[in-house]
N, C-alpha and C positions, 0 to 999 in steps of 0.2 A: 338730570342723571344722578346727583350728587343728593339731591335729594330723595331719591327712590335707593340709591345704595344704603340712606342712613337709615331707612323705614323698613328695612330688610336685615341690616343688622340687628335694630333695635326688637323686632321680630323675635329673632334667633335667638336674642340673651332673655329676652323675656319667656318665650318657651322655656329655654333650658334654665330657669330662677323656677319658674313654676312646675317643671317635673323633680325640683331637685326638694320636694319635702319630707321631711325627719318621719321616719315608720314608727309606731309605739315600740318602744324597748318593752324585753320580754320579762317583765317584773310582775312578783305579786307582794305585797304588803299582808300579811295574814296577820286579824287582830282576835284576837284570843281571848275570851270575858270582854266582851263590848261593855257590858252592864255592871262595873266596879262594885266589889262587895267586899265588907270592911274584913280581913284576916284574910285575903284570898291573895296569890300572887298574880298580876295580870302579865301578859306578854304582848311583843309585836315581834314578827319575823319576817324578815324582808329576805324574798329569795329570790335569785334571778341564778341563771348559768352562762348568761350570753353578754351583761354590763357589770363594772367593775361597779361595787358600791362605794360611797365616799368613806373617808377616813371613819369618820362621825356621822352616819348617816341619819341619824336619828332626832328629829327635832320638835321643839311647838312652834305650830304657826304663829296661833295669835292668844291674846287676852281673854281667855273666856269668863275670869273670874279667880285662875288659881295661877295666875302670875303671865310671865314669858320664859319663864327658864326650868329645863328640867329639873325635877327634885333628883339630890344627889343619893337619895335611896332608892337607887337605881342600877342595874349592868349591865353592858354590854359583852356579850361574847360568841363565838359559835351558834349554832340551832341544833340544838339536842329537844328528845331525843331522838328527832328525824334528823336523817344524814342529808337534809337539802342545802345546796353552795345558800351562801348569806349571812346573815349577821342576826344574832334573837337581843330585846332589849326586854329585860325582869324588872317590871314595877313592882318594888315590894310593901307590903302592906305597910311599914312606919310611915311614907309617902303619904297616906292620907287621901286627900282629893285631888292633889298636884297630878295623881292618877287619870283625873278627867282632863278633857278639852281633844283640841284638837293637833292632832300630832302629822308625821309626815316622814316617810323613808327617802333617799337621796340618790340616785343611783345613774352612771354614766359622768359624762362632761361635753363643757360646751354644746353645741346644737342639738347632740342627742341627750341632755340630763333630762329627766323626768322624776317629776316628784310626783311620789304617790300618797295621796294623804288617806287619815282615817279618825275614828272618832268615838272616842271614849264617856258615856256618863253613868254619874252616879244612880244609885235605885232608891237613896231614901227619902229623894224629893218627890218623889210622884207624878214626877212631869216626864215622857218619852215622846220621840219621835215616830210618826207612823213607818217611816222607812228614813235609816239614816243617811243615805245620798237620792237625790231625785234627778232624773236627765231627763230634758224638756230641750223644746227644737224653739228657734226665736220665731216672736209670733202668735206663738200658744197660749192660750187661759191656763194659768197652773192656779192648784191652789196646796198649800204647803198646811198640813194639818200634824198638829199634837196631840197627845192621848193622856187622859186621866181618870184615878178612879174615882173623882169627883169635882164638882163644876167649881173651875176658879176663878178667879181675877188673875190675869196675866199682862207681861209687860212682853214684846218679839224687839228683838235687837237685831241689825243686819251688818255684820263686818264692825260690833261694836257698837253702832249707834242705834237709838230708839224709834222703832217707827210707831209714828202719832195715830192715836183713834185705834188703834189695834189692841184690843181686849181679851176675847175670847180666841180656842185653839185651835183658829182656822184663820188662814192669811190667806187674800184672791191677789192674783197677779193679773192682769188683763195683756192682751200680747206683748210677753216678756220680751224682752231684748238683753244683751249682754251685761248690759250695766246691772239687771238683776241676778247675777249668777254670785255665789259667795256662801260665807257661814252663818244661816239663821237660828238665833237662842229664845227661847221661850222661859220667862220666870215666872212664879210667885211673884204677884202684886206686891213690894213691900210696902211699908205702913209710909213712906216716903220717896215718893219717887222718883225724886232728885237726887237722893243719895246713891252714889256707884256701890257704897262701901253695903250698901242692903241684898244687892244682888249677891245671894251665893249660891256657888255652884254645885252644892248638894240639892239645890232647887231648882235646877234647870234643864232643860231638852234642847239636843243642837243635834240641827240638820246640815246639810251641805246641798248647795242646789248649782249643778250644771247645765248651763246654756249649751246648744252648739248653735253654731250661728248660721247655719242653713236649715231647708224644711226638712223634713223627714225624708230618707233615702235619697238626699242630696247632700251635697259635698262642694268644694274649691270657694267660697266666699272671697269679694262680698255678692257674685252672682249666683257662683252656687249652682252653676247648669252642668255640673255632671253628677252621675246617679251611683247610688251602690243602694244593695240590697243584703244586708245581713241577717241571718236565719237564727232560731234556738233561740232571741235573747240579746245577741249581738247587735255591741253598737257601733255605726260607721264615724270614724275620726273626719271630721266635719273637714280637717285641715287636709288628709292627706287618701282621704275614700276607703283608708283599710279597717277592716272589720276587726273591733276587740275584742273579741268572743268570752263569752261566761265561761269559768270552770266548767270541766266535763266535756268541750265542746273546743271543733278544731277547725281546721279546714279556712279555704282563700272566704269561704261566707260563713263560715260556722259551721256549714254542713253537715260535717261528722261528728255522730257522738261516741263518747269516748268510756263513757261508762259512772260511777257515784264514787269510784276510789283516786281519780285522778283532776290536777290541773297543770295548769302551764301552757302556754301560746302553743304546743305541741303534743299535751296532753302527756309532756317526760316525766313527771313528779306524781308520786301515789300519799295520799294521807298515810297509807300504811306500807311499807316498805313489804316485798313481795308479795305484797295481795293481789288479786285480782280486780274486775270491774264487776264481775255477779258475786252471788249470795251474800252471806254476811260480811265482807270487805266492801262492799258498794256502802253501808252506813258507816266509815272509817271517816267524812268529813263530815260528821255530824258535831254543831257545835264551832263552826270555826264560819270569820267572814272575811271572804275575801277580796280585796280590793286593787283595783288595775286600772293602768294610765283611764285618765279622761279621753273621752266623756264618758266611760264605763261607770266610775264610782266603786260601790262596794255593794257585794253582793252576797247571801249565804252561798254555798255550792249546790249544783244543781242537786235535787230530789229534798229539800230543807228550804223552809222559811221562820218567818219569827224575827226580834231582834238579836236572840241570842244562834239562832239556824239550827235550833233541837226540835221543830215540828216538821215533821213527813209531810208533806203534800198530799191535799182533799184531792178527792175523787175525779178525776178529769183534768188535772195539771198536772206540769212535768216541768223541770228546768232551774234553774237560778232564781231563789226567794220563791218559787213554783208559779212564774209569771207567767208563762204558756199553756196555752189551752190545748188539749188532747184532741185529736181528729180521728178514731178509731171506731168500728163498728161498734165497739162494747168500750165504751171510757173506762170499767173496770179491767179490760185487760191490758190497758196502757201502764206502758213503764215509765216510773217519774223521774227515772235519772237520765231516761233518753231520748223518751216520746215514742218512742217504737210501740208498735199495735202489733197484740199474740193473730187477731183474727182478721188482720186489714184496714186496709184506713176508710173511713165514715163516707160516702158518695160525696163528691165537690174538692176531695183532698188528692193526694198523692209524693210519693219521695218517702225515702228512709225511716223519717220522723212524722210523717202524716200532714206535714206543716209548709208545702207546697199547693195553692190556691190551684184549680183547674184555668188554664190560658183561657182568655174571651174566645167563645167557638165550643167549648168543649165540657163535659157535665158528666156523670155518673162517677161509678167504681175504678179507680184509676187514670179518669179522667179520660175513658178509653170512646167515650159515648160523643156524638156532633151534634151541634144546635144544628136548627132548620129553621129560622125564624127570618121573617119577611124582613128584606133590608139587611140582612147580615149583621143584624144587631145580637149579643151576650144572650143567651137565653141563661136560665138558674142552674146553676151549678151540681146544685145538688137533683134536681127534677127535669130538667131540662125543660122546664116553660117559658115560651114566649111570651114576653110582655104582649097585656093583650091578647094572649091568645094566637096572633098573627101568624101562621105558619108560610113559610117561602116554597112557592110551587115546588113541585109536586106535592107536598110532604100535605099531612092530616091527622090528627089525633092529640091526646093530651099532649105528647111531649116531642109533636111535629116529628115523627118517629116513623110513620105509615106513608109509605108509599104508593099513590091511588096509580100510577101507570104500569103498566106487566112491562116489562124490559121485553119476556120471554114470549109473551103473544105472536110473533112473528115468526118465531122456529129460526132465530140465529143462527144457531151452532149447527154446522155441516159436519156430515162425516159420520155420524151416529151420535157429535156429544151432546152433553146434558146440561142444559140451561139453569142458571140463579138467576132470580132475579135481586138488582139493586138499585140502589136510590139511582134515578137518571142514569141507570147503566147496567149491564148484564156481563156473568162471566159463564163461561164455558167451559166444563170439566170436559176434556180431552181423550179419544181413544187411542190407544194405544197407536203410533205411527201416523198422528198427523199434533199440526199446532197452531198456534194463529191465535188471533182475540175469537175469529169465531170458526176456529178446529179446521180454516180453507186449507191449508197447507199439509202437504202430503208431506212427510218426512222420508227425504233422499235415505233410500234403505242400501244403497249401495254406501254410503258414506262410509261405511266399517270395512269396505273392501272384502267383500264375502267370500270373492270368487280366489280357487287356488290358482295354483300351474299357471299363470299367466292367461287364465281369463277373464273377460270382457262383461263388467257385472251392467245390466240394464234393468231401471227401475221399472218396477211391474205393477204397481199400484198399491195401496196400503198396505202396507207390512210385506209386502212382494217382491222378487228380484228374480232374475234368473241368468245365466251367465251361458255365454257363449265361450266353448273350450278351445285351446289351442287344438291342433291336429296329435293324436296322441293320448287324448282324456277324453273321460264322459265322469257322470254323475252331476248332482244337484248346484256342487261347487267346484264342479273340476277336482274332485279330490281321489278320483281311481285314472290311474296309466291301464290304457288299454294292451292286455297281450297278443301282443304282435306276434307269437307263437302258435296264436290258436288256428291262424287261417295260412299258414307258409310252410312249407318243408324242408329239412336237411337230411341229405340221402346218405344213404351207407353209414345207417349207424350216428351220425352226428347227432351232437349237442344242441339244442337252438337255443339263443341267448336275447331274452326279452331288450328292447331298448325304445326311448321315447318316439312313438310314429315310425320305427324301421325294427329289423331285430338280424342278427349274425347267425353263421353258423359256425362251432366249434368241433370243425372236422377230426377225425381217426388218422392215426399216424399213417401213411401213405395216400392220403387226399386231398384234392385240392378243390378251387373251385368255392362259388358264391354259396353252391346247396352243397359242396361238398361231394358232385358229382362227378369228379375228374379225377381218377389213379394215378400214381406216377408210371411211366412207359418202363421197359428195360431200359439199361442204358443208364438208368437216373434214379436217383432216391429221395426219399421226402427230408427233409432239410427243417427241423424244429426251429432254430434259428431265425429262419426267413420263412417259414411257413408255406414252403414251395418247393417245389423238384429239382434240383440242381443232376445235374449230367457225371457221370462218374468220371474220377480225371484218368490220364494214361496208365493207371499204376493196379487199378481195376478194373471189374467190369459186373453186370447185371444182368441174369438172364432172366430175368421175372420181372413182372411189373407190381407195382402198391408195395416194396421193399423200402424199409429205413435205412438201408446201408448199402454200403458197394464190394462184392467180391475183389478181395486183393491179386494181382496176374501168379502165377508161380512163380518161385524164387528166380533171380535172373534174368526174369522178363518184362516186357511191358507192350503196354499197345501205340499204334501211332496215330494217337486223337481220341479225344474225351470222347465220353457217350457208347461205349463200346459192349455188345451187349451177350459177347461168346468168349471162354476161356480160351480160343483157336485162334482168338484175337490179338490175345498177346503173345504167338508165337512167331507170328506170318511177318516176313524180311526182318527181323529180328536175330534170328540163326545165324544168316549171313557178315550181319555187322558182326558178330560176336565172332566167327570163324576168322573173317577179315582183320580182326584184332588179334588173334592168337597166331596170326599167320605172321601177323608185322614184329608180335612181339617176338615169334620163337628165329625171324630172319636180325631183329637186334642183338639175339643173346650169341647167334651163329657167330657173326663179325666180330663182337667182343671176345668169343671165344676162339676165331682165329686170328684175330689180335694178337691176345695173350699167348698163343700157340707160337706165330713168328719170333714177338720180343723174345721167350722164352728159348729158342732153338738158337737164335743171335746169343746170347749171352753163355750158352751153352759153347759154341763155336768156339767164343771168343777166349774164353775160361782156358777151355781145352789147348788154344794155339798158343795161352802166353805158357801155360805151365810147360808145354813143350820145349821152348823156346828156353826156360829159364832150366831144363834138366839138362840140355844140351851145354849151356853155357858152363853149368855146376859141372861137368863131366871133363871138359874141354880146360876147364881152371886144374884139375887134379890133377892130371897126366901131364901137364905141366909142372906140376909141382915136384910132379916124383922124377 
């Protein structure tokens, strides 16, 4: 148990050590006059925007003949007169040769520093490099060649030391391995070959040669079983699968190009500050090489080769040192900073740059064409032949392209459609309201709900429908109300009033009734309100009938009970109550009024008896007195 938990741990940290490898930092070393000429100032500029550079970024590797230590006729400062983040170092001409060898920018720390080197010689020895960095996969026959304008005696040194029997200006390597990867010099035979002090470096050519240590489009050493594929130029970091892309050129494989005026792992930085990528801004990198993390090396910029990067690219190349071959119908209308083709890419290619292979299976113009070759084997790319000849049944002719069976012989396509035929299969253009591989299928025409008013849509057959209407409708889709008015009547003058499957009638003021064939009676009036005859109450009456209103009785009177259809109505035992009241009222006023007649005769009496009473007494006091 103890022992499966540690094989499981030990698992888990080993994946996670080996996804955790350092991505190339996004630097470029730009070396300016490769080719040292005596009064000329040389330059290096080291630019990145995404690592910090070292204090002193700027160093010599090794001894090529003019020391280990910068000449101090030297600056570092800024990069003028482009505005790119980094640091520029001015070799200036009292320097001499100390100008030559091989140099290196510094940039980053710890796990991410990357040194980007590059490589300076003089012109007056006569000795050059064919290309100053070489990247070769381990394994490979390389052979590492020098250029002269005429036949020497030479000495090749690797990392300093002499290799033996090596004369002339061509070195073989037989499958290289790492331990060959380093700085190779080439000199002038001196008259002693034992002497160090003979070698100089006005007589020398020095290359740089990079290993990676898996095959080509492989990666993660020392097995090296996973793949990358980088496009344009681009070379896969053996260590960590990502693509270094050439100047000009961008993208997770290169993919994209970016145009002649720019570089940078993003294509952010232009030779020429607001230029473009067309017309005359695209030759703004002319002249300059550029150099980026291993195993890239250095490179002119794409649409420029040469050692100095001042020749345009021949006829049918495109790219970085113009190491890419054009796939275009016409190689003259290829572009050499992009690969791009004016009139399409050449039969077997396809993609942006012309520089995607047709997959096994597949061949012509855009790679749009299929092999037919017996066994499912690659037919040619560009022709589509079978090896052999061989073509995979059905198929016949040059390019296993001919179909010898009719698909269509059989009459497939039902319904009226129209037969293609194809390889081992037939398709069927389709009429209008049916579908299917072979046009069986009637297409439900009610599917769109054709039918209105709530009817009932039943498929009818191609392109047919017909609908059953609610009660109430006719037409195609139920889309007319039938008028219910046309076959019904309303009498006496009425209105008829259409409605779905039924219709009304909008009878005349005094009728009633479904047709409006009912009058109101005497007695009663028609009633808007309630749309009906109400009975006249006791206070009127009606001696007509189909009347709006009711005659009011004469003043005074009234009838005893609604519906009353004679003014004679409201007289009859009416009189009587009315007499009967003025009987009882004129016997109340009677009583009050000999009421008042009594009290009044009493107090009269009474008045009368005391004043007598008191004249008697007043009479009766005098006649006493006197």
């Amino acid at each position: 148990m103890w022992n499966k938990i540690c094989i499981t741990v030990y698992v888990l940290l080993f994946c996670s050590v080996c996804q955790k490898t350092k991505a190339a930092s996004d630097v470029t070393l730009i070396n300016e006059q490769p080719l040292v000429r005596n009064g000329i100032i040389s330059y290096f500029k080291c630019v990145s925007d995404s690592v910090d550079l070292a204090v002193d970024p700027f160093l010599r590797i090794m001894d090529t003949g003019s020391g280990t230590h910068m000449s101090p006729m030297v600056h570092m400062g800024p990069i003028s007169p482009e505005s790119w983040p980094g640091k520029r170092l001015s070799m200036f001409p009292e320097a001499g040769m100390k100008r030559t060898g091989v140099f290196s920018c510094t940039a980053g720390s710890g796990r991410n520093t990357e040194i980007i080197q590059a490589i300076k010689i003089g012109t007056s020895g006569g000795i050059w490099p064919e290309k100053f960095t070489v990247t070769v996969n381990v394994g490979e026959n390389v052979y590492l060649k020098f250029l002269s304008h005429d036949d020497k005696q030479t000495v090749w040194r690797h990392h300093g030391q002499v290799i033996p029997q090596e004369s002339d200006m061509v070195h073989s390597i037989s499958s290289i391995s790492k331990s060959h990867a380093g700085i190779y010099e080439c000199y002038s035979a001196p008259r002693d070959k034992h002497s160090i002090q003979s070698y100089r470096p006005s007589d020398q050519g020095i290359m740089r040669l990079i290993v990676r240590e898996c095959a080509e489009g492989r990666w993660n050493p020392p097995y090296c079983g996973r793949t990358c594929k980088c496009k344009n130029g681009g070379f896969c970091d053996d260590k960590t699968g990502e693509c270094v892309c050439p100047p000009g050129f961008k993208g997770t494989n290169c993919e994209s190009a970016c145009g002649g005026n720019r570089f940078g792992a993003d294509c952010q930085f232009s030779c020429k500050q607001g230029g473009s990528s067309y017309g005359e801004d695209a030759e703004e990198c002319k002249s300059r090489q550029f150099c980026l993390p291993d195993p890239y090396g250095c490179s002119c910029g794409t649409g420029f080769q040469g050692l100095e990067c001042s020749e345009g690219c021949t006829l049918g190349s495109y790219g970085a040192d113009c190491k890419q071959e054009c796939h275009c119908k016409r190689p003259d209308l290829c572009n050499r900073f992009t690969g791009s083709c004016t009139m399409g890419c050449a039969a077997g290619w396809m993609g942006p740059s012309c520089q995607e292979e047709c997959e096994p299976g597949a061949w012509g113009e855009n790679c749009e064409q299929k092999c037919h070759c017996d066994g499912d084997v690659p037919c040619d790319k560009v022709n589509g032949k079978c090896p052999g000849g061989q073509c995979a049944h059905p198929f016949t002719g040059r390019s296993c392209q001919t179909d010898v069976i009719d698909e269509c012989e059989s009459n497939p396509c039902q319904h009226g459609g129209t037969c293609t035929d194809r390889v081992l299969l037939y398709e069927c253009t389709c009429v209008n309201g049916t579908t299917g591989k072979s046009c069986e299928i009637d297409i439900d025409d009610c599917q769109s709900s054709p039918c209105k008013n709530g009817g009932s849509c039943i498929d009818d057959g191609i392109l047919k429908f017909k609908c059953e209407c609610q009660p109430g409708f006719i037409g195609r889709i139920c889309e007319t109300d039938i008028d219910d008015c046309q076959s019904n009547r309303c009498d006496n003058g009425a209105t008829c009033v259409d409605k779905i499957d039924d219709y009304s009638c909008s009878c005349k003021s005094g009728y009633i009734g479904k047709y409006c064939e009912e009058i109101c009676p005497p007695g009663s009036y028609y009633d808007d309100k309630f749309v009906a005859c109400s009975l006249c109450d006791i206070t009127s009456y009606q001696d007509k009938p189909g009347q709006a209103f009711c005659i009011p009785c004469p003043m005074g009177t009234e009838t005893q009970q609604n519906g009353t259809t004679s003014v004679s109505e409201c007289l009859a035992d009416n009189i009587l109550q009315v007499n009967a009241s003025v009987d009882s009222l004129i016997f109340i006023i009677v009583g009050i009024v000999g009421a008042l007649i009594v009290v009044g005769a009493g107090v009269l009496i009474w008045y009368y008896g005391y004043h007598k009473k008191k004249n008697r007494l007043e009479r009766v006091t005098i006649r006493r007195a006197w």
